[in-house]
N, C-alpha and C positions, 0 to 999 in steps of 0.2 A: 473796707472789707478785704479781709484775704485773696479773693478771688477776683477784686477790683483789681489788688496792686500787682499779683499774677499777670494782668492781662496787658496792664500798661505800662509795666516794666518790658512786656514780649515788643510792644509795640515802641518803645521807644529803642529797643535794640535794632527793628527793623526801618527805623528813621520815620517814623510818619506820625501825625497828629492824629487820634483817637480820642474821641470823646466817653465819658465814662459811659453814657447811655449804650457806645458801640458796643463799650467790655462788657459790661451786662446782656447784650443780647448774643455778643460772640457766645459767652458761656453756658445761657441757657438754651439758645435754642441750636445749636453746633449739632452735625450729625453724629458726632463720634462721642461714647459714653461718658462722663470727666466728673472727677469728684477729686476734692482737697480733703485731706485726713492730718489732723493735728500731731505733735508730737507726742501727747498720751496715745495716739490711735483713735481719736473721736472724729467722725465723719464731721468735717465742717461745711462742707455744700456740696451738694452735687446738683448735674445738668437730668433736663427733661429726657434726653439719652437715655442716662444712666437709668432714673427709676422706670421708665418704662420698659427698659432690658430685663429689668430683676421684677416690674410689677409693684414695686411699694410707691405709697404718699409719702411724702416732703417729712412731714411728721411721722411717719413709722422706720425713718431711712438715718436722718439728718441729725445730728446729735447724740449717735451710738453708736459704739465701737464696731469698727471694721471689721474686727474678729467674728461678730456676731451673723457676718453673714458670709463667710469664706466656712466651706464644709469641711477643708483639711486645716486645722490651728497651725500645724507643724508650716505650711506652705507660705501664711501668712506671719507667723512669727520672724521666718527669713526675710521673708520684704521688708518688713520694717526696721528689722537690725544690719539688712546690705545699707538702703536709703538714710538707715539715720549715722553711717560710718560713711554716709557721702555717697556712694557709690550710686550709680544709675542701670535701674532695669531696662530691660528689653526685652517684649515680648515671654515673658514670666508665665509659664504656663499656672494656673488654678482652677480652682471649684468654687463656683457661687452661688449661696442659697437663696432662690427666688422665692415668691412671697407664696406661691400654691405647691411651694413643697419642690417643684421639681428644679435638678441642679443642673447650673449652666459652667459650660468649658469656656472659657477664657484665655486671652493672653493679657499681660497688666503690663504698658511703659511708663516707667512714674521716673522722677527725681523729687530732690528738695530743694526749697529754698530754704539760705539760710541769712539772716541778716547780724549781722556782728558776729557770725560764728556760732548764733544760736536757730535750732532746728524751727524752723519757724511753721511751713506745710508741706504736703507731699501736691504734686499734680499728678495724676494717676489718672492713664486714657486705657481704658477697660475694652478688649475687642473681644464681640463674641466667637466665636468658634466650634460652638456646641455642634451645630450641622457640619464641618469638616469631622471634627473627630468620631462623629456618628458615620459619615462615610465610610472613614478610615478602620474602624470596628466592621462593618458591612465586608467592606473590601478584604478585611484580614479573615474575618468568618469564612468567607466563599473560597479565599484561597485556603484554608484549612480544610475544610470542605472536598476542594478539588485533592487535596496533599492526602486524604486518608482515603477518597475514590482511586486515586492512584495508587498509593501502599494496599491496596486492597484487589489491583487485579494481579490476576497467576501471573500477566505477561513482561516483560522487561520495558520497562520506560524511563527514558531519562531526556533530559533537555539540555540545550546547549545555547550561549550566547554566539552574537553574532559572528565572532572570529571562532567558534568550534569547538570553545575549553567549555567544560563538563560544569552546568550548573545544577544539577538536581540529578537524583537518580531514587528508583524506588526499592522497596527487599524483593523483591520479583530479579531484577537488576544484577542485586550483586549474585543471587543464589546463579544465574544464569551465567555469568561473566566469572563465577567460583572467586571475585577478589571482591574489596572495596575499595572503589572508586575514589581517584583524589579529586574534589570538587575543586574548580580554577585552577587545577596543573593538566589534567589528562586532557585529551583533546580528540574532537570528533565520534569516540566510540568507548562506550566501558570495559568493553574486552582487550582480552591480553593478545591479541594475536589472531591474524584475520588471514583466512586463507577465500579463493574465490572455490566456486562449487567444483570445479575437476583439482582441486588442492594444490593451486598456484597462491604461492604470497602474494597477500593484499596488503599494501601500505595503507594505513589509517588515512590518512591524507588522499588517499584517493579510494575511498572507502564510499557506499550512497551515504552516506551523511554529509561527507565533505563535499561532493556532489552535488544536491539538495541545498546546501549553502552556498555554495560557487555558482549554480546557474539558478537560484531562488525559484525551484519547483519540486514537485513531491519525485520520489522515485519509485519506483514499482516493479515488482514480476524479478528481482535479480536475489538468487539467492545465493551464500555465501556457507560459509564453517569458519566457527569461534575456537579458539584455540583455549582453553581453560591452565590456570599456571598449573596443573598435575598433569598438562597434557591431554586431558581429555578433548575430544572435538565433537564441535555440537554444530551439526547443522541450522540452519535458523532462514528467517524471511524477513527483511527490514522494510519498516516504511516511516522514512524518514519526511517531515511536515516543514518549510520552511515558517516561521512566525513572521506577519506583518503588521506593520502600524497603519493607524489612520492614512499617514502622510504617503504611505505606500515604501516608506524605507523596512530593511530587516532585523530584525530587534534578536533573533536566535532562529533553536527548530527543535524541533519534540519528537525523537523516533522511538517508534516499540519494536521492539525484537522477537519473533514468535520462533520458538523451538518446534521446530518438523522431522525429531526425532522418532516417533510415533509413526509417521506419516511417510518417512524414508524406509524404516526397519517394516509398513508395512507393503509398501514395495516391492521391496527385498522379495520379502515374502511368496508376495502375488508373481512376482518371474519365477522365482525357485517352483512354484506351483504349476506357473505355464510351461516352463522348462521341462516341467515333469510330465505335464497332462499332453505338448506337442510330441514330446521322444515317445509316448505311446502310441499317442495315433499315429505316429510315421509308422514306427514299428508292426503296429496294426495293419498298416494300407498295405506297408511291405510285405506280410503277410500272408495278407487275403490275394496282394497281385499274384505271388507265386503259386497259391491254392487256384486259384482262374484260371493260370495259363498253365498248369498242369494238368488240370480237368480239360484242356482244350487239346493239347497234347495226346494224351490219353482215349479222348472220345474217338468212335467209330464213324460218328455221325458229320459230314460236312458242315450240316446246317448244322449242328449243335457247334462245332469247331469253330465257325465262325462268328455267331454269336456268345461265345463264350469268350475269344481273341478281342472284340469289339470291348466287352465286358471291362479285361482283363488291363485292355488300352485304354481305357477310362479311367478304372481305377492308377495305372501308370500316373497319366494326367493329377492327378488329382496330389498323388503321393507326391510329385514332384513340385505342384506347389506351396505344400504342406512342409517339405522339404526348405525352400524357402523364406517361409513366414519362420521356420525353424530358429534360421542362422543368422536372423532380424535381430538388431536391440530392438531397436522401437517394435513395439509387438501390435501396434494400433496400425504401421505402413509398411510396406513392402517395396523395396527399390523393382523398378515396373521392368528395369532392363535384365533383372537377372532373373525377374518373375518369366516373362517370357522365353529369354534364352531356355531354363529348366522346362518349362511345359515342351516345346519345342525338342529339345533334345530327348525328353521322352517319349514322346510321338514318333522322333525319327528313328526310332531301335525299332519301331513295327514296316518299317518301310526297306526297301531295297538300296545296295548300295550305289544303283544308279538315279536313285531320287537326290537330289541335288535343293536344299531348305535354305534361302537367306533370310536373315531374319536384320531389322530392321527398328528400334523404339527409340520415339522423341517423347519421354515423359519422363517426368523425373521417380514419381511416388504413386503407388495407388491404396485403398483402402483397404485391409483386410478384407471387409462382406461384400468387395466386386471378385475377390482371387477363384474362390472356387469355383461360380458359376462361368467367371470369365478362362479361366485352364480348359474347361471341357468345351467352351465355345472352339478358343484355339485347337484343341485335338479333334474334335469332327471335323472342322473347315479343310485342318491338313489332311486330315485321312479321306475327306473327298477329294482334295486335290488328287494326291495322288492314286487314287482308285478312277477317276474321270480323264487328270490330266496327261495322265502318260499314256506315250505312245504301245505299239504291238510286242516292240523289245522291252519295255518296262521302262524307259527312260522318260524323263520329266523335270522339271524348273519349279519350283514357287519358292513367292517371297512372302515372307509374314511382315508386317508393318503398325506399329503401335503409336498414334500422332497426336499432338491436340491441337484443338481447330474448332474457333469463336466457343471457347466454355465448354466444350466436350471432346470428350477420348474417340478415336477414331481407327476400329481394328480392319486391317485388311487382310485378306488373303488371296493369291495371284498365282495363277499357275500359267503355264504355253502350251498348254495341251487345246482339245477340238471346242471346250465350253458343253455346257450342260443345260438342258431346259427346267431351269428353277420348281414350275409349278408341277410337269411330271416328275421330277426327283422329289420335291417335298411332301405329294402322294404316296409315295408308295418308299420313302426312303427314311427309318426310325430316327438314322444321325438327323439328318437336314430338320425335321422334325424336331429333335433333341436340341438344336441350335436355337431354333423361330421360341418355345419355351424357356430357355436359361435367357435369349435377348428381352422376354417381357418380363423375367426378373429382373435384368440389369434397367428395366424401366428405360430403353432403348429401340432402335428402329434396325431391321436386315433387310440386304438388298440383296442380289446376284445380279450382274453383267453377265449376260450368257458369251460366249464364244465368240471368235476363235479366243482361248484363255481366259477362263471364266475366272472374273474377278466378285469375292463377297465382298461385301462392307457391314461395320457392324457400330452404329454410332450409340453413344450413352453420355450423361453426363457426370461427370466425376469432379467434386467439386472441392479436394482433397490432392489433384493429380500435380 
């Protein structure tokens, strides 16, 4: 038999005595599929493998053409005219029709033998394959899948192998970056030209993408401006992903690009609006101070004069740190050392030029919503000092002092004068009174040191300072 002389021809190449019982049982009962095909193409045997891979009996298999059960004709007419011009397959991709219809992926390693130069059989070892190529379909589906989830967001996404060159980019991408992208030439970023957020030159190379790759971690919170080839510049927020494998090596990295054009321009907006809405209220306080301290001027009445002066020195206070918050960028803090020095210097234009004000801050920043309650704190404290602390000629010392101390803001105020008894001045005194209220807004504690130099303290916590 063919399949005899197949077997003990192999075995006599590899030097060893094989009896035919062995060839017989190598063939039929071998793990790997095996059938012999005549030189018309008629199936002359195949192994227990084979028909149980495809499902047929011996008798619905064995004595009929090859063709009849290969789903592509074109795929198997080639096999048979490489093999019968000699040639040896490998791994030969096909299609083979099982016996309930459904078709199996294949690879087919065959040769022939030939004796005298005539085509005698093929050996043809059939591997299935059917479950890789159905992976491979899976695998190709879900990346298509992810490929039109991506072309499908507004934002810029593109991905990069692991040295930086540009593997993928989406139309969100190029509308963003105004070019298109050269896939494995351009490197670390789509854009034409990278500036950093105060519009300093940003090398691509040292861009968060190359970043992100260089120390294999995400980047976050830096934002930059894209330089588009018309010149245009587009703000944006990158967050650049490094990619890792199982093995924990780096395989590329996937950043999206978000445009915060939108989001800059409404910025913009929101200053140009507080720039607008604080030069009024200045203007306003400025104002109403001069309409106070004219009406205080003008009065006949002591008592009215001096509660109109108290009025008038408040509102001062107040304009002065509005004054402040004015000439801020940040419109959310307030530098604490020029907050104070301005409240301070407005309170001293009510005072004599033999009051003598050091002022004193170890803070760096404070919050907008402590300024205001906190100016009128500072303008009573001073204006008791020097109404308590100076002497019969009017002369007098205090120091203002702005500190912080374990998690809280710590205000002083210190005069050299004789001291004051806290609880009958807080009776019957509106300032001292006006202080103990603006301190339970700053959600804070007041003390007085009585005399000689009656020192306040005024503690809160500021968790912004």
């Amino acid at each position: 038999m063919a399949k005899v002389d197949l077997l003990r021809s192999n075995a006599v190449a590899l030097g060893g005595p094989v009896s035919s019982e062995d060839y017989e049982d190598f063939f039929e009962n071998g793990a790997l599929p095996l059938h012999l095909v005549g030189a018309d193409g008629t199936i002359l045997h195949a192994n227990r493998a084979e028909l149980d891979l495809l499902g047929y009996n011996a008798e619905d298999y064995i004595g009929r053409p090859i063709s009849q059960f290969h789903a592509d004709d074109e795929t198997i007419r080639e096999i048979l005219t490489r093999l019968a011009a000699g040639e040896k397959i490998s791994r030969f991709p096909a299609l083979l029709r099982a016996r309930d219809g459904s078709i199996k992926h294949v690879e087919i390693t065959s040769s022939v033998q030939f004796r005298d130069g005539t085509f005698t059989n093929t050996r043809c070892f059939t591997t299935d394959v059917t479950e890789v190529v159905e992976m491979r379909r899976q695998l190709a589906r879900k990346e298509e899948q992810m490929r039109q989830i991506l072309e499908a967001l507004p934002a810029a996404v593109y991905t990069t192998d692991k040295y930086g060159k540009i593997s993928y980019y989406n139309r969100a991408a190029v509308e963003f970056a105004g070019r298109e992208p050269a896939v494995g030439e351009d490197e670390w970023c789509v854009t034409f030209r990278l500036f950093t957020a105060d519009g300093q030159p940003l090398p691509h190379d040292e861009c968060p993408m190359a970043v992100a790759l260089r120390e294999k971690r995400p980047v976050r919170g830096v934002e930059a401006m894209a330089q588009r080839p018309d010149g245009t510049m587009v703000p944006f927020l990158p967050f650049p992903t490094p990619m890792i494998d199982e093995d924990g090596d780096l395989v590329g990295a996937v950043n999206m690009l978000v445009d915060i054009s939108d989001r800059k321009a409404a910025e913009t907006n929101q200053k140009v609006f507080l720039d607008e809405l604080n030069h009024r209220v200045k203007n306003n306080m400025a104002m109403l101070y001069g309409l106070i301290h004219s009406a205080a001027r003008e009065s006949k009445s002591p008592e009215a004069r001096r509660v109109l002066g108290d009025a008038a020195q408040r509102v001062g206070a107040m304009a002065a740190a509005q004054q402040t918050l004015y000439t801020e960028n940040d419109r959310s803090r307030v530098s604490a050392a020029d907050f104070v020095n301005a409240v301070c210097n407005s309170a001293k234009q009510a005072f004599s030029k033999d009051v003598a004000l050091h002022v004193d801050v170890d803070a760096p920043q404070l919050p907008n919503d402590v300024t205001m309650p906190l100016a009128l704190v500072i303008n009573e404290l001073t204006t008791n000092a020097a109404k308590h602390g100076c002497d019969h000629e009017g002369h007098c010392e205090m120091w203002v002092s702005l500190t912080r101390s374990e998690g809280e803001l710590v205000l002083t105020v210190r005069d050299n004068g004789p001291g004051f008894n806290f609880e009958e001045t807080g009776r019957r005194s509106s300032g001292t009174g006006l202080v103990s209220g603006l301190v339970r807004q700053l959600r804070g504690t007041f003390s007085v040191a009585p005399g000689p130099g009656a020192e306040c303290t005024v503690r809160f916590a500021c968790y912004h300072s």
